[in-house]
C-alpha positions as CSV (number, residue, x, y, z in Angstrom):
1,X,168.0,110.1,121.0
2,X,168.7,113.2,123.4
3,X,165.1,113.6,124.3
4,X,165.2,109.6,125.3
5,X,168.1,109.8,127.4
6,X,167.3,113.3,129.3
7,X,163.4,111.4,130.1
8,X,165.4,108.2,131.8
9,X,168.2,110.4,133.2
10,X,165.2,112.0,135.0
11,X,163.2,109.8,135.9
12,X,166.0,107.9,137.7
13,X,166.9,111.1,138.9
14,X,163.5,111.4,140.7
15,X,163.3,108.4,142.0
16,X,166.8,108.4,143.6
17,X,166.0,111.9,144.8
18,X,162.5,112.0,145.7
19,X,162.0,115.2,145.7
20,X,158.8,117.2,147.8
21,X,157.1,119.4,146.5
22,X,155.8,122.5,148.9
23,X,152.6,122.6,150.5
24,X,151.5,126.3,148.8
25,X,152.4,124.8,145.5
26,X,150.7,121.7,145.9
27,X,147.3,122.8,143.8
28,X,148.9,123.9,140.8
29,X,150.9,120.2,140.5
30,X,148.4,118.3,139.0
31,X,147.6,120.9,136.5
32,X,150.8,121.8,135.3
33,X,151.3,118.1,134.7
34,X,148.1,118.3,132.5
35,X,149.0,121.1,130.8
36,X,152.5,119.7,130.1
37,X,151.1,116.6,128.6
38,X,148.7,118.5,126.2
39,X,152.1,120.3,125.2
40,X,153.8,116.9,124.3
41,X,150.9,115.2,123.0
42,X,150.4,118.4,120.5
43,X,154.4,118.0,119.7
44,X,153.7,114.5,118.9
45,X,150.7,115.6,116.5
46,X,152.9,118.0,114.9
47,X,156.0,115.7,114.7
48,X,153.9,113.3,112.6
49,X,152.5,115.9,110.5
50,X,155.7,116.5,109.4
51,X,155.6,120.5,110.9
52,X,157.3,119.9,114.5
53,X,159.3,123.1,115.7
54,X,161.5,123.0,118.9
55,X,160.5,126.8,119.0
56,X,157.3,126.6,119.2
57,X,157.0,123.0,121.3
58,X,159.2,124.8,124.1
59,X,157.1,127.6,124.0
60,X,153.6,125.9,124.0
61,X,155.3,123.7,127.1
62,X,156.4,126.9,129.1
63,X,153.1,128.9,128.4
64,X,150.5,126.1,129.0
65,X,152.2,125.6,132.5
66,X,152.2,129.5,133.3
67,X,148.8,130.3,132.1
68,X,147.5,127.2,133.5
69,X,149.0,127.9,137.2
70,X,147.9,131.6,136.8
71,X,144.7,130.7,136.8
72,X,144.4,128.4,139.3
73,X,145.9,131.2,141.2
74,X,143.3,133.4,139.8
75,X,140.3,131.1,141.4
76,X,142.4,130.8,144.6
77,X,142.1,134.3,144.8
78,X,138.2,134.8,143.8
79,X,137.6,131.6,145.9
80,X,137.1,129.3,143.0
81,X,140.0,127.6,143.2
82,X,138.4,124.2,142.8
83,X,136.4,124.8,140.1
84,X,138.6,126.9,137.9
85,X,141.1,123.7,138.2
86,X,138.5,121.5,136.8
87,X,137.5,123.9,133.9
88,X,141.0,123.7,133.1
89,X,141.6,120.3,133.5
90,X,138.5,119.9,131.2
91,X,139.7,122.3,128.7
92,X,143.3,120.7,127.8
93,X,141.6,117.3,128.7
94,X,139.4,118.0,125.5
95,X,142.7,119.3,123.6
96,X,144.9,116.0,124.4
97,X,142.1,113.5,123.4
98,X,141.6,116.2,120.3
99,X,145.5,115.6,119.1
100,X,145.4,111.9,120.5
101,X,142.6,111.5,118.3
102,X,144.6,112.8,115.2
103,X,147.4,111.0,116.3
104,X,145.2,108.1,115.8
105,X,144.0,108.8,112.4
106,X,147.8,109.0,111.0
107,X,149.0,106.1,113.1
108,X,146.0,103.7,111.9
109,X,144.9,106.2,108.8
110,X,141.0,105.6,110.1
């Protein structure tokens, strides 16, 4: 129930605040977002295995966003910016539709 009410207290939070987000950190938005999501998805996969661990889904969530950003930074700085970002959005792409996949199979047991 806690997880519930922290996701509405912010999203009502951002819509009330709107918050900006920097123009230097605008690039690594998108794929800190993606890499958050193929944290949550994989913490749903888990939680309906029956082997979800706080531990471990906080620091899958924390590490996908920092390595993710670090190398988008990385292809910044070799000029690749663009398409390092797409091989990483490819990468955890493949990963969510991997556990959404499995997801599937439990939900549906197909």
């Amino acid at each position: 129930m806690i997880p519930i009410i922290g996701l509405v207290v912010g999203i009502v939070a951002g819509f009330i605040l709107q918050p900006t987000v920097p123009a230097p950190l605008e690039p690594y938005v998108p794929i800190a977002i993606i890499a958050a999501l193929d944290a949550v998805v994989g913490a749903v996969r888990a939680l309906g295995e029956k082997r979800f661990d706080d531990r471990v889904f906080v620091i899958s969530f924390v590490s996908n966003v920092l390595i993710a950003a670090a190398m988008v930074y990385l292809g910044d700085q070799l000029g690749v910016g663009s398409q390092l970002s797409t091989g990483v959005i490819v990468v955890l792409g493949i990963r969510i539709f991997s556990n959404a996949a499995a997801i599937r199979r439990q939900v549906f047991h197909a």
